[in-house]
N, C-alpha and C positions, 0 to 999 in steps of 0.2 A: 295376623303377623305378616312384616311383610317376605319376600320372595328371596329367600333367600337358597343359598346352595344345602344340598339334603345333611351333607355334615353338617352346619352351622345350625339350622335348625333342629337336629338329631343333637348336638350338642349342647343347647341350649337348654332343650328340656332335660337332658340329663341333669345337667346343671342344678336347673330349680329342685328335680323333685326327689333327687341323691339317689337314683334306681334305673337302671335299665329297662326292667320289668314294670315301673310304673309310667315311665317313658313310652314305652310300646305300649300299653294301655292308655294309657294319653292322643298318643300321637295314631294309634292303629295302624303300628306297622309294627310286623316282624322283629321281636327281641334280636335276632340273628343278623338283620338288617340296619339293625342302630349301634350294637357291638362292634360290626364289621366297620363304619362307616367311623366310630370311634378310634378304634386303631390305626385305619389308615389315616384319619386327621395327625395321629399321635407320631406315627411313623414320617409326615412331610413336616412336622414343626421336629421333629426329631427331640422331643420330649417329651413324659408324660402330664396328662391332662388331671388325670384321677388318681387316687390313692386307693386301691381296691380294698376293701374292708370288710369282715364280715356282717358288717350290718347292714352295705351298700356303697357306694361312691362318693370319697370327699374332694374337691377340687385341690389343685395344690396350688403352686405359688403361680406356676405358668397358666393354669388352669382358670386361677381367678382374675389374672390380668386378660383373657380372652375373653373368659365371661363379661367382665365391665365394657371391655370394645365392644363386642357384640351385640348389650344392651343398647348402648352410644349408634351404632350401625343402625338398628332398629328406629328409633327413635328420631334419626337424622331420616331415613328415610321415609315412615310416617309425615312429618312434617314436610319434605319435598312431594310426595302426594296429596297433602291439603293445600298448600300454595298452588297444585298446579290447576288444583279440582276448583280453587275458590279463584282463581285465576280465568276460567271456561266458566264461572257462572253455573254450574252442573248442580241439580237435584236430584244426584242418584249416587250408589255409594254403597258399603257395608257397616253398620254397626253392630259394635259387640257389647252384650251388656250385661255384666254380675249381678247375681239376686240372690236371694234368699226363698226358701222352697215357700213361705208364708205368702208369694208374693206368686204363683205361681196361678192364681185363682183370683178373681173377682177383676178390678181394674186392668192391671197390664193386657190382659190378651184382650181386654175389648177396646182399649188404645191401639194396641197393634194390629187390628183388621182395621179400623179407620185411618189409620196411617197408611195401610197397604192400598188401600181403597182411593187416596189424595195422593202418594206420592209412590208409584208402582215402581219407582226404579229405586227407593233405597229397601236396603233388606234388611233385616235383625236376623242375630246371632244371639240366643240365651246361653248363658253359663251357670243353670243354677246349680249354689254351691252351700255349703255349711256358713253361718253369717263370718267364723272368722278365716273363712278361705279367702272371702272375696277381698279384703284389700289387697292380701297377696295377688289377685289376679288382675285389680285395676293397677300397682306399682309395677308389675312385669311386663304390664303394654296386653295382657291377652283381652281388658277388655277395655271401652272406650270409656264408656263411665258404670257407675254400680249404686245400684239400690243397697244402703248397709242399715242394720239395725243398732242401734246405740254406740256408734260409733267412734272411737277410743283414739286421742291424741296421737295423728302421724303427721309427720313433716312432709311427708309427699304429698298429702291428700287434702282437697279443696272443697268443704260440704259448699254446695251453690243453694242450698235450701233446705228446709227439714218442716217436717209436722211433726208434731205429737199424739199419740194415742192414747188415752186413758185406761189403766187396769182396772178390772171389776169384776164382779160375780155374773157370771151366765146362767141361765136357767129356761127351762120351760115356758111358754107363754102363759099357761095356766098357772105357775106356780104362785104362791103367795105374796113372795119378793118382787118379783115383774110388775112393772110399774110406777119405783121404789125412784125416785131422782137420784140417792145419793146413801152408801148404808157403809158402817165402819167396818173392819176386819174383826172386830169380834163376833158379828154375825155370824163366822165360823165355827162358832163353838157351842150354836143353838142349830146347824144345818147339817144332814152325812155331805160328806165332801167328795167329787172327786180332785185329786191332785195331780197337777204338773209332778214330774220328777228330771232328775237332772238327767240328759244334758241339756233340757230346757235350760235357759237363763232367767226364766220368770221363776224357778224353782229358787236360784241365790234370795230374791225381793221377798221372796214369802218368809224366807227362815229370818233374815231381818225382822219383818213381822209380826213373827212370834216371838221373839226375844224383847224386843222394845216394847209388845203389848201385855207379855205373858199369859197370851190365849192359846188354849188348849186344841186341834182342830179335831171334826170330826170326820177322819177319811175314812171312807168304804172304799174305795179303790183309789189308785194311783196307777199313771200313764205319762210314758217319754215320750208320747208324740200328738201332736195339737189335737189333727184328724179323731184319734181313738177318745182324746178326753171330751171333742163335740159329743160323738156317737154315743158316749154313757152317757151324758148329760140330756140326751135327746131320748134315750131312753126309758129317762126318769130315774134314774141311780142315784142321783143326787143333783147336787150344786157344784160347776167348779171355778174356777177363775185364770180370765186370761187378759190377753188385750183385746181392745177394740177390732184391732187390727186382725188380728186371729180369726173373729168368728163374726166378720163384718159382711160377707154373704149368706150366710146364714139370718143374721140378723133384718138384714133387706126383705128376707125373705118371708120372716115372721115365723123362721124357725127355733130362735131362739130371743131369748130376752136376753139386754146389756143394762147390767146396773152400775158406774161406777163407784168403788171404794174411794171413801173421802179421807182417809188418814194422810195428813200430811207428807209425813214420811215418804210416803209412797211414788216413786218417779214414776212419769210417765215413759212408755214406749217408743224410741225417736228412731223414724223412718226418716234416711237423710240423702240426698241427690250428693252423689261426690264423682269427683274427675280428678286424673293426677296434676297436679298443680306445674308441672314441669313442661305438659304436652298440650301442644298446640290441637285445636279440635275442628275435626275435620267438617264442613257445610254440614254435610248428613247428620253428625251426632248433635249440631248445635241445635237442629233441627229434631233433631227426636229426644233432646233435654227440655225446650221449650213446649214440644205436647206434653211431655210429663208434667212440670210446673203448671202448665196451665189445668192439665184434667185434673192432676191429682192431688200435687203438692198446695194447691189452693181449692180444698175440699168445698162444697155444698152443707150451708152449716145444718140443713136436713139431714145430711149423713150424718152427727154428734149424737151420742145417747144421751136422752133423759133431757133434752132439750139445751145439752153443754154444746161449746164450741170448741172444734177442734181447732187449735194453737198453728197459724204458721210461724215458721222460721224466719230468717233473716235470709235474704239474697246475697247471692256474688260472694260467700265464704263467712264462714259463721264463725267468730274469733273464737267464741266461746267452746270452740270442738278445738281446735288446732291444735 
C-alpha cells in the first residue's frame, strides 16, 4: 500500500473489512490505536465516517465518498511510483501476490528462490488467502496480481493467461487403477472412496456427477481439506479424487497415481494469472508475471498425466473469463 497518513490507512482497512477488531488483526496494531485514530479523523472532517452497528461498522454517505478518494489516492500514487521506477530503469521493487493455499507447495516457492537468486533486489509478499478472498485483494490494490482458481466474471480483473488441470482419481502406485490413461466416474461405485466435502469447490463438480450419472459412491470417509484427503489415500483407505493440481507433488514424487476422469461433463480445474485491469504494473511485478508464465503457465507436457496435455490459455486477457 502506498504511504500514506496512519488515519487513511487505519481508515481504509476499516472500511474494507467493516470491523475494527478485524482491522487491528489485519493491520497489527492496537484495536485502541485504530478507534482513536478513527474519531479524531471524524472530529477534523467534523462528521461521521461509520454507522456503529451491532454487527460492526457501515460506512455512511461521507464515509463512502472518502473511501472512493482514498482508493483514487492509492492508486494515483502507485502509478506515480512505476513511471518513476520504469523511468530509472530500476530492477528492484516489492510485489505483492494473492494465492490460494493449493498453491503454496510445489512450483511457486521454487520460482521464488530462483527469482531471488537473479534479481536480489525485488522482494515478494504472499497473501495466501481463501480462493474467493483473493480478488477482493487484487481490486483493493493489496496485491499486484493473484494466482485465482476458476475464476468468475469481474469487470476489474484481467486473466493474462490460464492452464487447465484435469480432475481424476488418485490412488496408490500399487493400486489396480494406476496406470489407467483415462476411467469414467462410475468407477465410483466399484472403489471405497474417500471424498472431498464442502467448502471444497470440487465437492459442487462431484454432486453434478452423481445426478447426471445416477452413480451410487462408495465413501469410507470424507474430508474438507486437500492435505487429509492425500494422507487417507496414501494410506490405503481408498481412492479419492481431486485435481491435478492438488496432488501434483506428490505425483512427481511417485507417491501417488493421477488417473483422469473422462466424463464430459466434467470441467477442468482453471489456474489463471489475473492483474486489475485499471492498474498500471509496476517493472518488478511485469517481471515476476513473466517467470510465472514462463515456468509455469506453459507447463512441461511431462508434467500431464496419463501421457494428456495440459491445456494453456490465451495471453493478454481471456474474453472468455471477463
Amino acid at each position: 500500500m502506498p504511504v500514506f497518513s496512519r488515519f487513511l490507512r487505519y481508515f481504509m482497512a476499516v472500511a474494507r473489512l467493516g470491523s475494527i477488531r478485524k482491522a487491528s488483526e489485519h493491520l497489527h496494531i492496537a484495536a485502541s490505536a485504530i478507534d482513536r485514530q478513527i474519531l479524531q479523523g471524524e472530529s477534523m472532517l467534523g462528521t461521521p465516517l461509520f454507522e456503529r452497528l451491532p454487527t460492526g461498522l457501515r460506512l455512511t454517505a461521507a464515509g463512502e465518498l472518502l473511501y472512493a478518494s482514498s482508493k483514487k489516492w492509492s492508486r494515483d500514487h502507485e502509478h506515480l511510483k512505476v513511471q518513476i521506477e520504469d523511468m530509472r530503469g530500476l530492477r528492484r521493487g516489492q510485489v505483492d501476490i494473492a494465492l490460494p493455499d493449493a498453491l503454496t507447495r510445489g512450483f511457486l516457492p521454487v520460482l521464488l528462490r530462483e527469482l531471488q537468486q537473479s534479481h536480489p533486489g525485488i522482494s515478494v509478499r504472499l497473501h495466501v488467502l481463501e480462493n474467493h478472498d483473493i480478488s477482493r485483494c487484487l481490486i483493493d490494490g493489496e496485491a499486484d496480481l493473484a494466482l485465482l482458481l476458476n475464476p468468475t466474471h469481474a469487470r476489474e480483473i484481467l486473466v493474462r493467461t490460464h492452464v487447465d488441470f484435469p480432475l481424476g482419481f488418485v490412488c496408490r502406485p500399487d493400486h489396480p487403477i494406476a496406470g489407467r490413461k483415462t476411467l469414467r466416474f462410475s468407477m465410483c461405485a466399484e472403489l471405497p472412496m474417500v471424498m472431498p466435502e464442502l467448502p471444497l469447490a470440487l465437492r459442487r463438480q462431484i454432486e453434478v456427477l452423481e445426478i447426471e450419472t445416477g452413480v451410487t459412491i462408495r465413501s469410507v470417509v470424507s474430508a474438507d481439506n486437500i492435505q487429509m484427503i492425500k494422507s487417507l489415500v496414501m494410506e490405503g483407505m481408498g481412492v479419492g479424487i481431486l485435481s491435478f493440481l492438488d496432488a501434483i507433488e506428490e505425483i512427481r514424487r511417485g507417491e501417488l497415481a493421477f488417473v483422469p476422469i473422462s466424463n464430459r461433463t466434467l470441467a477442468p480445474l482453471r489456474l489463471a494469472l489475473c492483474v486489475d485491469r485499471s492498474r498500471q504494473l509496476s517493472a518488478a511485478t511485469r517481471l515476476v508475471i513473466a517467470e510465472i508464465e514462463k515456468s509455469f503457465l506453459k507447463p512441461p507436457r511431462e508434467l500431464a498425466p496419463g501421457g494428456s496435455s495440459l491445456e494453456n490459455g490465451q495471453t493478454e486477457g481471456d474474453a472468455s473469463l471477463r
